[in-house]
C-alpha positions in Angstrom: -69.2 -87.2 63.5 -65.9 -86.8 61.2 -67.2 -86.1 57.4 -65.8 -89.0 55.8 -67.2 -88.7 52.3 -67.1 -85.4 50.0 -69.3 -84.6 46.3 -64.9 -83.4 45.6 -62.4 -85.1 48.2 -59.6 -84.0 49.2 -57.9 -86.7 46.8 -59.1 -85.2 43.4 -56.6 -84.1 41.3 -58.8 -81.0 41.1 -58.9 -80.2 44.5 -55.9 -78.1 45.7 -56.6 -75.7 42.6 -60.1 -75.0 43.1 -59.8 -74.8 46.8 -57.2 -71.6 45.6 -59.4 -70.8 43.5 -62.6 -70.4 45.9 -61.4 -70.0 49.5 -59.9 -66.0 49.0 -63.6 -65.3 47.8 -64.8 -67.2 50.7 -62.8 -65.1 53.1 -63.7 -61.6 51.6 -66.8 -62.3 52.0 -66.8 -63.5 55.4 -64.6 -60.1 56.0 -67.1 -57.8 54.2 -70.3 -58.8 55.9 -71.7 -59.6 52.8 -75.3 -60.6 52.4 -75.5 -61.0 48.7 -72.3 -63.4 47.0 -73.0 -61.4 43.4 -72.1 -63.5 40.2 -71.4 -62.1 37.2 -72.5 -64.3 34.3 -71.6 -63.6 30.4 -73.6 -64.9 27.5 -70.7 -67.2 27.1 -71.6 -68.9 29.9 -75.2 -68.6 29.0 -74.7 -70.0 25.2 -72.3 -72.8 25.9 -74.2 -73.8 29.3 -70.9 -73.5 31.7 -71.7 -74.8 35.5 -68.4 -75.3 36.7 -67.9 -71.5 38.4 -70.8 -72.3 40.8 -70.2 -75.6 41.1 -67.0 -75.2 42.3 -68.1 -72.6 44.7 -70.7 -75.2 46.2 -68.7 -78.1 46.2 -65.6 -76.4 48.0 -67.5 -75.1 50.8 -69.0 -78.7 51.5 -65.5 -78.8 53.3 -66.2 -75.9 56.1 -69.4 -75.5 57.6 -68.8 -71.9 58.0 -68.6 -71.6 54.2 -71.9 -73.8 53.9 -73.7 -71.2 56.3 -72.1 -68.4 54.5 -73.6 -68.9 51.0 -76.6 -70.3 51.9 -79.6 -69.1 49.5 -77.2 -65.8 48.9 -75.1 -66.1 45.3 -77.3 -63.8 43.4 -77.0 -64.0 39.6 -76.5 -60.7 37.4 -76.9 -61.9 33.6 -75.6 -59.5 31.4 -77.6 -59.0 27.8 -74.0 -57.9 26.8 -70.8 -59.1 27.2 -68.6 -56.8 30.1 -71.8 -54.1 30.0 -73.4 -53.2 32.7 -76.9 -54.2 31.3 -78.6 -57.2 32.9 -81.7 -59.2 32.5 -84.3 -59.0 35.0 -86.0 -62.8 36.7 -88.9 -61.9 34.9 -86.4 -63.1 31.9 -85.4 -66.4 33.6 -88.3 -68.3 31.9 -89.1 -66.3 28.9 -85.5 -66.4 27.7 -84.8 -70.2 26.4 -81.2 -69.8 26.7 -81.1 -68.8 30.5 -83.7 -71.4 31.5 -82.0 -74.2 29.9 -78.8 -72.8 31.6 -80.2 -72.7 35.0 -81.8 -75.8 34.5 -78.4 -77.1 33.6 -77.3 -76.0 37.2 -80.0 -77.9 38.8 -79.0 -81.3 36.7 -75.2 -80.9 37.2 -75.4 -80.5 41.1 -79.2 -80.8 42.2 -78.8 -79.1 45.3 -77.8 -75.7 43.8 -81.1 -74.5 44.4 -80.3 -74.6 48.6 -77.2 -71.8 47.2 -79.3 -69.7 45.4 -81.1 -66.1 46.4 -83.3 -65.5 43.9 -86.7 -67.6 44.2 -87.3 -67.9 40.1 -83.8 -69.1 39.9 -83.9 -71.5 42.4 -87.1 -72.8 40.3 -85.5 -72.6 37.4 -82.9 -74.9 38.4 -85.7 -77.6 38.7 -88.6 -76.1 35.6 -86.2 -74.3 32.8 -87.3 -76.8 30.7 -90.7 -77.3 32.0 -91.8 -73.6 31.9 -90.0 -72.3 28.9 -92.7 -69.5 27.7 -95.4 -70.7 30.0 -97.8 -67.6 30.7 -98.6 -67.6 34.2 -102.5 -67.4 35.2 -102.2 -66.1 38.0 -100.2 -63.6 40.2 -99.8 -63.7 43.7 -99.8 -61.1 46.5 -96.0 -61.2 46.6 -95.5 -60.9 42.6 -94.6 -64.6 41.6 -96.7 -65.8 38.9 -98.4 -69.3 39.0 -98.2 -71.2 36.1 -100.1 -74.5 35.6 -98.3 -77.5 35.3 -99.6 -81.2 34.4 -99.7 -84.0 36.3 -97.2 -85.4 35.0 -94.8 -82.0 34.9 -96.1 -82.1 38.7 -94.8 -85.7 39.7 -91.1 -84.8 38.0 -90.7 -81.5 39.5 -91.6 -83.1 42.7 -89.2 -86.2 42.0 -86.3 -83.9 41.1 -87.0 -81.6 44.4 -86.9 -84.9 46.2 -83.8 -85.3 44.4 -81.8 -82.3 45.7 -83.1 -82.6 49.2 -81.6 -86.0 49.9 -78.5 -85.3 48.1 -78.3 -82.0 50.3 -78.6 -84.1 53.0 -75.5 -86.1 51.8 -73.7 -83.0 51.0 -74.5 -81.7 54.8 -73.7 -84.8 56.6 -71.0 -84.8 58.9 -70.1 -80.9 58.3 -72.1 -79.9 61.2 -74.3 -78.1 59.5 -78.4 -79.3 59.9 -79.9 -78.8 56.8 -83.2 -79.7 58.1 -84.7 -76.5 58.0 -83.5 -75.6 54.9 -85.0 -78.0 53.8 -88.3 -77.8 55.2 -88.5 -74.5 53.8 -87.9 -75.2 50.5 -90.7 -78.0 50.6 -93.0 -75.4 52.0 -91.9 -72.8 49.1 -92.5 -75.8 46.2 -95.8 -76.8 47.4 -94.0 -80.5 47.9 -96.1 -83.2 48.0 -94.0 -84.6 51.0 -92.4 -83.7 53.7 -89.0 -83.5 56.1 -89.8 -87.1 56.9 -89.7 -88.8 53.4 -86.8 -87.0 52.4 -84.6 -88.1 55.4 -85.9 -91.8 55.4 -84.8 -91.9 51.5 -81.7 -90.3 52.8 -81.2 -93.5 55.9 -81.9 -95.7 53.2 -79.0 -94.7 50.8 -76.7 -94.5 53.9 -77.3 -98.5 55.0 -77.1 -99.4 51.1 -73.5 -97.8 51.6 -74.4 -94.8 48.8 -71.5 -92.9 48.0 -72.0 -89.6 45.7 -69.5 -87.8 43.3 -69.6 -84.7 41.8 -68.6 -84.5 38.2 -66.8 -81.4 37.0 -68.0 -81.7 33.4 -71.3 -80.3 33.9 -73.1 -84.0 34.0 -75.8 -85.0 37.0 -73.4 -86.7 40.4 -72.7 -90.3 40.2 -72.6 -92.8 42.7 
């Protein structure tokens, strides 16, 4: 199958300059044997809720399946409490810290699928809870280290619905790239307790494909459009 329809075609005005931008990192990378893609994020960034770094970094590689396998659940975030210092905050921050939840929540909104990108687990459910869990105290801790924090029903049925969300918009991303993102996918249901599975997703996925679905990433920081 020849990928017909990108999140950034080839025709955006935008395109030549990020593909400059992103495909030397892309390359060193590959060249390296890296296993961790390292971001360095300023409060800047934080304060004023920038997505378009990662964004661009995820939408570019939509255009080489090499580049999709390559930074699969490896960018790694390194938050600095201080602007070009070497002191960073820890995950245990990512929910207790208003600023950085609501920025990594602002990830998961801009491009939903993010989460598929990222290494850390607390970020990846950041990117669906930062402004769900914002000073929650988790009641329980499991054998691994994550805490479990309660959630309502209703906090439950949205967390589930934006999850659904990024998997079948993953799927759109994937298509025709020849890259299966089923088991990626799988896992991440299995890791958020979904209340669904594979199945669902890729039905609502068929179902926006014969209603002729077409989705667009916005480089403002706002959700896709269709």
């Amino acid at each position: 199958m020849i990928k017909e329809n990108y999140f950034i075609p080839k025709t955006n005005p935008e395109y030549e300059d990020m593909m400059k931008r992103c495909k030397p990192l892309f390359e060193k990378y590959k060249a390296n044997n890296l296993k961790v893609l390292n971001l360095i994020i300023s409060p800047d960034v934080i304060e004023s809720k920038q997505t378009l770094m990662l964004n661009e970094i995820i939408l570019i590689a939509e255009h080489n399946k090499d580049w999709i396998e390559l930074i699969l659940f490896t960018i790694n975030f390194k938050i600095q409490q201080i602007k070009d210092s070497k002191l960073y905050y820890g995950v245990e921050d990512y929910f207790t810290n208003e600023k950085i939840a609501m920025w990594l929540r602002k990830l998961g909104e801009s491009l939903p699928f993010t989460l598929f990108f990222i290494r850390e687990w607390e970020a990846r459910f950041a990117t669906l809870t930062g402004d769900i869990m914002i000073n929650k105290t988790p009641e329980l801790i499991t054998e691994d280290g994550r805490g479990m924090i309660k959630t309502s029903k209703e906090e439950h049925s949205l967390i589930n619905q934006r999850l659904g969300q990024a998997c079948t918009l993953f799927m759109h991303y994937c298509r025709g790239t020849g890259f299966d993102p089923k088991q990626a996918i799988e896992a991440m249901l299995a890791e958020f307790n979904a209340a669904y599975d594979y199945s669902k997703v890729e039905k609502a996925f068929n179902e926006e494909l014969k209603e002729g679905r077409v989705h667009r990433a916005r480089l403002d920081g706002k959700a896709p459009k269709e």
